[in-house]
C-alpha positions in Angstrom: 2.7 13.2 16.6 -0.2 11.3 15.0 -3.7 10.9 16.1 -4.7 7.6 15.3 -7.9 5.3 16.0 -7.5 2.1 17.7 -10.5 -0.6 16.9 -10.5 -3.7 18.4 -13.3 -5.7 20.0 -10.5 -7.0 22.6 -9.8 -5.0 25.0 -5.9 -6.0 25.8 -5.1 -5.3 22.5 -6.5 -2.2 22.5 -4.4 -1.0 25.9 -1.6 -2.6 24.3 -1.0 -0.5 21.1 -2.7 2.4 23.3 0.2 2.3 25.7 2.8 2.1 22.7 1.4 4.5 20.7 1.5 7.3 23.5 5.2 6.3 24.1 6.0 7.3 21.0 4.3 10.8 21.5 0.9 10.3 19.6 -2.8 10.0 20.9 -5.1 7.7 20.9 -8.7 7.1 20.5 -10.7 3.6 20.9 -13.6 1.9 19.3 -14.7 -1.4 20.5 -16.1 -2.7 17.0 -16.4 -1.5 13.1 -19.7 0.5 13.9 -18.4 2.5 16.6 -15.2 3.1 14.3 -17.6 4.6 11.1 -19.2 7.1 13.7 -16.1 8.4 15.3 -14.9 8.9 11.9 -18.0 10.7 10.8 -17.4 13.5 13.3 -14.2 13.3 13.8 -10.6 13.2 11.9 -7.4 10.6 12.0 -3.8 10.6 11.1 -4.1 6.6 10.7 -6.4 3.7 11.7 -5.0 0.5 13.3 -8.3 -1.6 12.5 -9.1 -5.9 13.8 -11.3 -7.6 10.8 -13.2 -10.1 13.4 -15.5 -7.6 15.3 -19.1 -7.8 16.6 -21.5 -5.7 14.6 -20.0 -4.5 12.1 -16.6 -6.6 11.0 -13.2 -4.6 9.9 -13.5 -5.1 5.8 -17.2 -3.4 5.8 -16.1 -0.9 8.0 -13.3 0.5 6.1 -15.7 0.0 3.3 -17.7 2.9 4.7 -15.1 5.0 5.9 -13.4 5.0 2.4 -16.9 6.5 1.1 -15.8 9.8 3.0 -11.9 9.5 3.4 -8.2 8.4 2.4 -7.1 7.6 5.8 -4.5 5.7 5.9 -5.9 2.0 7.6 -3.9 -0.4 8.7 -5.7 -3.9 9.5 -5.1 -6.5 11.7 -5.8 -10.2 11.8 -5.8 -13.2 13.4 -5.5 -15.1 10.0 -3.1 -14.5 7.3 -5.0 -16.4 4.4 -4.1 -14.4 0.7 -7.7 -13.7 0.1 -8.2 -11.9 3.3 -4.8 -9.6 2.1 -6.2 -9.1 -1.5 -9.9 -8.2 -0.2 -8.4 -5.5 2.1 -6.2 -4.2 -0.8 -9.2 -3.8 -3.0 -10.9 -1.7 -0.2 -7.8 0.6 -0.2 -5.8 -0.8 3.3 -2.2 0.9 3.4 -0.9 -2.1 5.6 -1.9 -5.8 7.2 -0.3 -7.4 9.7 -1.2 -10.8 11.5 -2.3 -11.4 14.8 0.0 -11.7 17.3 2.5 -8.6 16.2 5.5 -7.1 18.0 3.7 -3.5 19.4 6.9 -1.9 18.2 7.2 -3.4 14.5 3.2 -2.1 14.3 4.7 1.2 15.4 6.9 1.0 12.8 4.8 0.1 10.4 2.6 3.3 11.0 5.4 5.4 10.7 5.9 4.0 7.2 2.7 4.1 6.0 2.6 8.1 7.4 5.6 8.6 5.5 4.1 7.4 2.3 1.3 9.3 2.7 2.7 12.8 3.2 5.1 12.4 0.3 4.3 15.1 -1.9 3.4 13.4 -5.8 5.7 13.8 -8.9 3.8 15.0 -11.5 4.6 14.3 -14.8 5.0 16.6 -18.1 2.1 15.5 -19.2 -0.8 15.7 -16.8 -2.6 12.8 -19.1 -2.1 10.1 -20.6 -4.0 8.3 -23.3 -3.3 5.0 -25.2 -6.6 3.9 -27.0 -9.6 3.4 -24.7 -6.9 4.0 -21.5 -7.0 7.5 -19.6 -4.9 8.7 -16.6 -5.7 11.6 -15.4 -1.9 12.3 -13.4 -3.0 15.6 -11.5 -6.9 14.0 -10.3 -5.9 10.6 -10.0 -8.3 9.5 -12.1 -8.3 6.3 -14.5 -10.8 6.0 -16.8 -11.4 2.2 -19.0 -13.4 2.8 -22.2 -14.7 5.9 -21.2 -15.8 4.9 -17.6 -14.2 5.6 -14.7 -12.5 2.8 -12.8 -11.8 3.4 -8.9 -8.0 2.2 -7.5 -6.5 2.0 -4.2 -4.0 4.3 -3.2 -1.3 2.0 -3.7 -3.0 0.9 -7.2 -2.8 4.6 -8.2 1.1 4.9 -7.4 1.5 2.0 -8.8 0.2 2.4 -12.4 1.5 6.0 -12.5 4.8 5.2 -11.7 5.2 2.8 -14.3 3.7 4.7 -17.0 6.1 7.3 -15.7 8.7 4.5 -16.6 7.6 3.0 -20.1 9.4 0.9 -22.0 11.7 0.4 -18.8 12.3 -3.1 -17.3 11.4 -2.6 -13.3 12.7 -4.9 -11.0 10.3 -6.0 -7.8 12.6 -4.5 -5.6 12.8 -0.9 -7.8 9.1 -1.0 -7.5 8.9 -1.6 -3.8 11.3 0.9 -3.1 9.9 3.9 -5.5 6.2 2.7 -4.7 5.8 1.5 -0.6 9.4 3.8 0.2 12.6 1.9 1.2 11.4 1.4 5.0 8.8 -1.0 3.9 8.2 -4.4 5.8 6.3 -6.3 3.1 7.6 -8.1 0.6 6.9 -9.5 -3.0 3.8 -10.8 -2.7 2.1 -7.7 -1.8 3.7 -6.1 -5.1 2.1 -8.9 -7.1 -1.0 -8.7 -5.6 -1.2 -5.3 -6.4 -0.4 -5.9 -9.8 -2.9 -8.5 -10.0 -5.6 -6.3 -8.7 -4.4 -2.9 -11.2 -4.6 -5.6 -14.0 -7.9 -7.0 -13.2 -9.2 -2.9 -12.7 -7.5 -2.0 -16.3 -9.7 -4.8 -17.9 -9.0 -4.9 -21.7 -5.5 -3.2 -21.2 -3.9 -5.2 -18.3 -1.5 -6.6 -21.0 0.3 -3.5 -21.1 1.7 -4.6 -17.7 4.4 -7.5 -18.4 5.5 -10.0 -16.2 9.5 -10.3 -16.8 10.0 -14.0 -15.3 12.7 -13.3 -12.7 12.8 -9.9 -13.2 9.9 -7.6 -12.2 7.9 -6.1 -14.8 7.0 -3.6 -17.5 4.5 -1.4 -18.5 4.4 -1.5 -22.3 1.0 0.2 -24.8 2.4 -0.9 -28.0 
């Protein structure tokens, strides 16, 4: 059972995933816009948040801006547009998920198990806790990535991302082999979220986002030569 956070300026929606998400055995709290959300989640904890980007006061993208300040939870957004800009800005603010406006209550359902399923996945670790390749850093065990000597912050999924394939140098990775090893094999997105992911690590690693290679047809390959 998860607790999650519903936040939604409309209140049907909000009774609707209420109503499914306590079928399923998990309970439910409610925030009417993105201000409301920051302050429950101030003094209190979540499994997940289901979060609308259209809200009075304080809209969904600056309100998971905030939250990340404090906490990893996993966030799932909603919208009533699908536009790719609207995808990539919630991906740079760390979203696990996005789904468009209207949704099937139990696919959204679905779609949190998966993202809880990620997140409690215990890491692999490599040999080596860090990795170095000139002015590139990854600190395995802290998660943390550092560009010329300053410190660059990723998304979740940015994380897993890069240190899988540096896990898997030199190796050609098809789109589906990094779907599956990155987002798990119940994932509902498809290849555009991995190359918008790849296109935000690459813009993050700056000077060293040629070591990712785009294999026409293929996937991709993380190479430092």
């Amino acid at each position: 059972m998860y607790k999650i956070l519903v936040v939604d300026d409309e209140e049907r929606i909000r009774e609707l995933i209420g109503k499914y998400a306590k079928f399923e055995g998990h309970s439910v709290e409610f925030a009417t816009d993105g201000m409301e959300a920051v302050e429950k989640c101030r003094v209190n904890t979540y499994d997940v948040i289901i979060m609308d980007i259209m809200m009075p006061n304080l809209d969904g993208f600056s309100a998971c801006r905030e939250i990340r300040k404090k906490s990893d939870v996993p966030i799932l957004m909603l919208s009533a547009r699908g536009e790719e800009y609207d995808k990539i800005n919630g991906f740079e603010l760390g979203v696990d998920d996005y789904v468009v406006k209207p949704f099937s209550p139990k696919e959204l359902m679905l779609r949190v198990e998966a993202i809880m399923k990620r997140s409690q996945k215990s890491e692999n670790v490599p040999d080596a806790d860090i990795y170095k390749s000139r002015g590139l850093e990854v600190n395995f065990t802290a998660r943390r990535v550092y560009v010329d000597g300053t410190e660059v912050n990723l998304s979740p999924k940015e994380y897993d991302l890069l240190f899988y394939m540096i896990k898997n140098k030199d190796i050609a990775l098809t789109r589906e082999k990094l779907i599956n090893k990155v987002w798990g094999y119940d994932f509902f997105g498809g290849d555009r979220t991995l190359d918008t992911h790849i296109k935000l690590l690459r813009k993050s690693l700056g000077p060293y986002a040629s070591y990712i290679a785009t294999l026409r047809g293929v996937g991709y390959r993380y190479n430092d030569d």
